[in-house]
N, C-alpha and C positions, 0 to 999 in steps of 0.2 A: 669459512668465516674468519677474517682477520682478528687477530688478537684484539685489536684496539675498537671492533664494535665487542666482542666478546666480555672486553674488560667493561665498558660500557655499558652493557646490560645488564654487568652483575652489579655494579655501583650504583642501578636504579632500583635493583630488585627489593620490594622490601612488603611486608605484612598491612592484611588486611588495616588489623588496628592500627598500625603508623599511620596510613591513608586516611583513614578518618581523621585521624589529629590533626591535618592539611584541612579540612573544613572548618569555618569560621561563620560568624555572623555576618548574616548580609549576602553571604556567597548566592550563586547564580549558577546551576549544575545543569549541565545537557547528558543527560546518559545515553548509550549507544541504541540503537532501532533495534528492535524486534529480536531477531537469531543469533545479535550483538548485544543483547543487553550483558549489562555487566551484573550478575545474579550476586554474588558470591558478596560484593561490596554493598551494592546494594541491600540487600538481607540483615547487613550491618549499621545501615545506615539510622536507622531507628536509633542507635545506643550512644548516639551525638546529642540526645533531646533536652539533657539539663545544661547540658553546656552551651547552646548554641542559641539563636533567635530568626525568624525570618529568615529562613537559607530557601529560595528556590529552586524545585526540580523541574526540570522537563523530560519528561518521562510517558512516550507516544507506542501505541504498539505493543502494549507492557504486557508478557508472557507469566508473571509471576505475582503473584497476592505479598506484594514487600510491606511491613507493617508501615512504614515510615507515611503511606497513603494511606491504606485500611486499616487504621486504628485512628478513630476518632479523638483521643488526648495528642493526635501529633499534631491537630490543624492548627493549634496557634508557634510551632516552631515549624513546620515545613507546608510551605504552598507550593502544589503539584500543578504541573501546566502540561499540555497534551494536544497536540496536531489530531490525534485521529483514538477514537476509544476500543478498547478490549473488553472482553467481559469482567475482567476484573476494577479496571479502572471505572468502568458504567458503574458497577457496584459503588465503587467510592465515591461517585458522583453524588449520590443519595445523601452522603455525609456529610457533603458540604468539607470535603478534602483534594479535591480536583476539580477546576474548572478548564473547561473547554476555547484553544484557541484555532478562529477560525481561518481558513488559507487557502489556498491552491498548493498542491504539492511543490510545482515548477517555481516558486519564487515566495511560498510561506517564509521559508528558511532566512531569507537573504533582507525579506521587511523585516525580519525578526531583529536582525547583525542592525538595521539602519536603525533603529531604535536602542536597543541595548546588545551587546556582547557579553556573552557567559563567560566569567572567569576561570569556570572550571569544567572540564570533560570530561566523563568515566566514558570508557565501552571496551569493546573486546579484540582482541586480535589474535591474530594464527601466531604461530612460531618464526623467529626470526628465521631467514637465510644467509646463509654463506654470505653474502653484499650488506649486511647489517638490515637487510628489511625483511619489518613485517607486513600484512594485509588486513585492511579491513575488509573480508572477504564476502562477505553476504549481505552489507549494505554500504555504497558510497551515497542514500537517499538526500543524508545533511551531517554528517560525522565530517569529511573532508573541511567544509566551510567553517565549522566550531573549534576542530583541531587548532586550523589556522590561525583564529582568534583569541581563543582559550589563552590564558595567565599560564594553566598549569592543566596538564594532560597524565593523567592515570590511567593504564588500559591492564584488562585482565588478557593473561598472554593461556591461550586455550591450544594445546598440541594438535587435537581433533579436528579443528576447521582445516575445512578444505582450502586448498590455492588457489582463488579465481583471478583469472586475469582480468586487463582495464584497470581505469585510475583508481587502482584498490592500495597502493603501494606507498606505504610510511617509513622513513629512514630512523633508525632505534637515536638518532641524534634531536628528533623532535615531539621523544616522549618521556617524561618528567620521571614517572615510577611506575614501575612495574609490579602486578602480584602473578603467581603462576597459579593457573590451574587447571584440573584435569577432570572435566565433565563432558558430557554428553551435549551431543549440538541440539539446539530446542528443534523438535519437529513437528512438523504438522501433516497428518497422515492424511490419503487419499480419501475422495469425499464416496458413501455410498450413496449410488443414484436410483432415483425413484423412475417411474415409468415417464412422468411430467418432464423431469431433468431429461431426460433420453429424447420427447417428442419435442421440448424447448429447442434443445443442441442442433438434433436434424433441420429444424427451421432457420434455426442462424446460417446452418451448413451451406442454406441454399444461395445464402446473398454473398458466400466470399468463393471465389475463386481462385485457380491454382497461380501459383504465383504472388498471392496477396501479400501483404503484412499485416501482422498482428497483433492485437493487444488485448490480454485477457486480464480483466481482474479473478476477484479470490472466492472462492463459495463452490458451493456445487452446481448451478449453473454453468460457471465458465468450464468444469473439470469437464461437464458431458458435453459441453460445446467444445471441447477439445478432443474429444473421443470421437466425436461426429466430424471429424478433420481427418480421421485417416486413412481415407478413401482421394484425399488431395496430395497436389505434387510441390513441391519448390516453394512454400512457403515460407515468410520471413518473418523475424520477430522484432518487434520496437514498442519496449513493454516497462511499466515501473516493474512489477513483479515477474519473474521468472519465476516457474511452479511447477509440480514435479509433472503434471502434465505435459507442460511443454518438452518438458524431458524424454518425455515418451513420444510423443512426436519426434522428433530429433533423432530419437533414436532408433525409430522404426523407416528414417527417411522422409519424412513427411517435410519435416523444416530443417529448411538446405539454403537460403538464404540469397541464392545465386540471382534471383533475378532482381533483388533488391537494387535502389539505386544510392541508396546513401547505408555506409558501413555493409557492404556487399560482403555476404556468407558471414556477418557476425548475428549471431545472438545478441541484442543490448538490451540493457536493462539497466535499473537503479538500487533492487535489493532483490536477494531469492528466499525465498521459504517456501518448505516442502520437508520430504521424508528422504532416511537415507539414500536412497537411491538418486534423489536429484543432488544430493551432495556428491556422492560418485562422480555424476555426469561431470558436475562443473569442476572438481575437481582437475586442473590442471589442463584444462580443456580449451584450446586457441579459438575453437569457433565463442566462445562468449566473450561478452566483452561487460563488463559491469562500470557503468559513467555516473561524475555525479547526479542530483535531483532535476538541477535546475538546465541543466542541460538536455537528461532524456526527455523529461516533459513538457521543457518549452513548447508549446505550441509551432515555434514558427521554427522549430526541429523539425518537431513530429511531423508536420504540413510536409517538409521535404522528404519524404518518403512517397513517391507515387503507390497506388493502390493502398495507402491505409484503411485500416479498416478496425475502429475503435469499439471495441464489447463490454458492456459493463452489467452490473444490475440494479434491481431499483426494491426501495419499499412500496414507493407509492406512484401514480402515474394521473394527472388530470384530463377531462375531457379533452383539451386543448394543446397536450403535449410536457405541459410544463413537469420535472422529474424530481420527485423528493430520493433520495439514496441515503439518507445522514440521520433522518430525524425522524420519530412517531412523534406528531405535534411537537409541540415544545422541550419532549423530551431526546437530547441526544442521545446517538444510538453509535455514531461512528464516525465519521469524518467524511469533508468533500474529497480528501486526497486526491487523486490525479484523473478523476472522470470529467472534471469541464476540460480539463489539458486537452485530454488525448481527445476526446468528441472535435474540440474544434479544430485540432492539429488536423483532424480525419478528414473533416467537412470542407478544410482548406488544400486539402491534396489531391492531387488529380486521379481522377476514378474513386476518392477515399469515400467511406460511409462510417457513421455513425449511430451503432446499434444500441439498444437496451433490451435487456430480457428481463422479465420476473416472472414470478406465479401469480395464475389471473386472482386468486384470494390466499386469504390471510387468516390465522386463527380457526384452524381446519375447518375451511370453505365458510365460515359465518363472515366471512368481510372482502369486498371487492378489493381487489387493489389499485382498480381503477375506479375514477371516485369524478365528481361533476368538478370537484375544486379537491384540491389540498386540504386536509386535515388542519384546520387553525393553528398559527405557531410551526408549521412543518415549513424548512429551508430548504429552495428552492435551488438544487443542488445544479441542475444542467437548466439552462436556458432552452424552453420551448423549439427558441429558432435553428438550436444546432444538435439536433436529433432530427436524424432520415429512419428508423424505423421503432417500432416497438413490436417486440414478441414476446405471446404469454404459449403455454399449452395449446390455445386455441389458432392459432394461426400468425401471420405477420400483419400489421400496421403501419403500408405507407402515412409518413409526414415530411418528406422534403417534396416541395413545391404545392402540397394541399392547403386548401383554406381549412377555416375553424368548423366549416358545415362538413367537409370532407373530412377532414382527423377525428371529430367527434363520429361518423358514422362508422368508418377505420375504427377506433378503438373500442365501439361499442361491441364490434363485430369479432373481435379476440379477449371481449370477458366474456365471464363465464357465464354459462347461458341463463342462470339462476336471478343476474341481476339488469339483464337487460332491457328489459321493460322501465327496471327502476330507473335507470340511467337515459334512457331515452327521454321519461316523462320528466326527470328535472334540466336536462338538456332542456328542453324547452319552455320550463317552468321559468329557471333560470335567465332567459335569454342566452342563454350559449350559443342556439343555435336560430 
């Protein structure tokens, strides 16, 4: 480390409370994603409330119960905004302290900047190195683009993160103030799977092949459709989330990346969460590659990946294909984040397919999750047309190249056997069929 980033850093470094005194009325805050959130400031952030007016957060992925949301006296000094909800932000939703904005992961960010730009960015970062940079190591999802824009940049500098490579890489020249601190990386432990999760996985197992690429979302679904992978050879990855899954694959051989045709033997991604051991992995690790948002999930990326193969999950699934993932009716639950990307990146690449898995019910076994129509008010998260399969516990459901009489028979044929009659008789009550 040169003296002159060294001197640099110390002339930024300065205390929680100073950094709050940098907020002002009006301000416009993007905090760092998910395993980046900046906790420490954040937790603080609450004790700016007589002073201040109107300061908006965007605050997506949120790991921690920060009063500055959940506490109902802050909603008329902070209005919280959010790409994709957590349990705790759901909660706050209730309060009428966070409202929900809606996006595409691959270019929410960037309509965001064409409307307004955030003056100000918290989040987190590793430890500088020797060349004066540091990492935003575990998400470049939309920190990179805000950085850029941002008036004024504050990052919590964290020893503990690991060093992931790809455009994770900040020069200590274009970050305003620094706080140190020394916590624990947020993790999210491995999922335990049920007999369904295990019968699910094995069915997804059968439609990819070795050599594929992959894209798993988050839950325990994808964890045992990752586990039913490692009997496969030379798999590749082009994925928003890296998970500790994956890691396990990778590390058992499974995903080798070689026969990949675009970013050949990398891992890519656009953020990681998981447990220490997926920190290990990436830890310094050349086969990954962490790029920003709008780039991994471009669609017409992901498309250039022959054999993709896009996996997600669903709440709800209609006679006809159409996929709620985000919403119990009117009420949100989570976000569209990057399931239309990757479905259509998939459906557009050669040999690519477009899967969804759920459980055939909901609310132990009292509710199908296959339903004649969508739940009133339920956002219609994937387009009918770019979905080639659906799999519940009960079997697979072709829908690329079937009519509405052929998908409705298909999906009656993987719920549960409890509600098929029902679904048959408004099938055709309906006119669906």
């Amino acid at each position: 480390m040169t003296n002159r980033n060294y001197e640099e850093y110390r002339r930024k470094l300065t205390s929680i409370e100073d950094v709050l005194k940098l907020i002002k009325s009006g301000d416009e805050i993007v905090a760092g994603f998910c395993a980046l959130e900046p906790i420490a400031i954040l937790s603080q952030l609450h004790n700016i409330k007589d002073r201040v007016e109107n300061v908006t957060v965007w605050y997506t992925l949120g790991l921690t119960n920060h009063k500055f949301y959940s506490d109902p006296e802050m909603k008329d000094t902070f209005t919280t905004k959010s790409w994709f909800y957590s349990d705790p932000i759901r909660e706050a939703h209730k309060l009428g302290t966070v409202s929900y904005q809606p996006s595409h992961l691959h270019n929410g960010m960037t309509r965001k900047l064409e409307v307004k730009a955030p003056n100000v960015f918290i989040g987190t970062v590793s430890a500088m190195d020797k060349h004066g940079y540091v990492r935003v190591p575990l998400s470049v999802l939309y920190e990179k683009e805000f950085i850029e824009k941002a008036d004024t940049v504050i990052m919590e500098v964290n020893p503990n993160l690991p060093q992931v490579h790809g455009d994770t890489h900040i020069h200590i020249s274009e970050i305003d103030y620094i706080v140190e601190v020394d916590r624990p990386v947020p993790q999210l432990p491995k999922s335990t799977l049920s007999e369904h999760d295990r019968t699910i996985g094995e069915y997804v197992s059968t439609l990819v092949n070795d050599g594929d690429t992959i894209q798993l979302g988050i839950g325990r679904i994808p964890d045992a459709v990752a586990q039913a992978f490692m009997n496969k050879s030379d798999l590749g990855v082009h994925t928003e989330m890296i998970t500790s899954s994956m890691a396990d694959l990778a590390k058992a051989g499974v995903i080798t990346g070689k026969r990949k045709n675009l970013h050949q033997r990398k891992m890519v991604g656009t953020f990681a969460f998981g447990d220490k051991e997926l920190y290990e992995f990436l830890d310094n690790n050349p086969s990954v590659a962490l790029m920003r948002g709008p780039y991994v999930n471009s669609p017409f990326v992901i498309a250039q990946n022959d054999n993709m193969v896009s996996i997600n999950t669903a709440i709800q699934v209609d006679l006809t294909g159409q996929i709620c993932s985000e919403s119990i009716g009117t009420m949100q639950y989570s976000g569209t984040g990057g399931q239309s990307d990757t479905a259509i990146g998939a459906i557009h690449s050669k040999n690519g397919r477009s899967i969804i898995a759920l459980y055939s019910t909901a609310k132990n076994g009292t509710i199908s999750t296959i339903q004649p129509y969508l739940t009133p008010g339920a956002t219609v998260t994937l387009h009918r047309n770019n979905i080639d399969y659906v799999v519940t516990e009960f079997g697979i459901a072709p829908m690329k190249g079937r009519t509405i009489r052929e998908r409705v028979n298909n999906l009656i044929g993987i719920s549960h056997p409890n509600f098929r009659n029902e679904l048959k008789e408004n099938a055709i009550k309906l006119g669906i069929v």
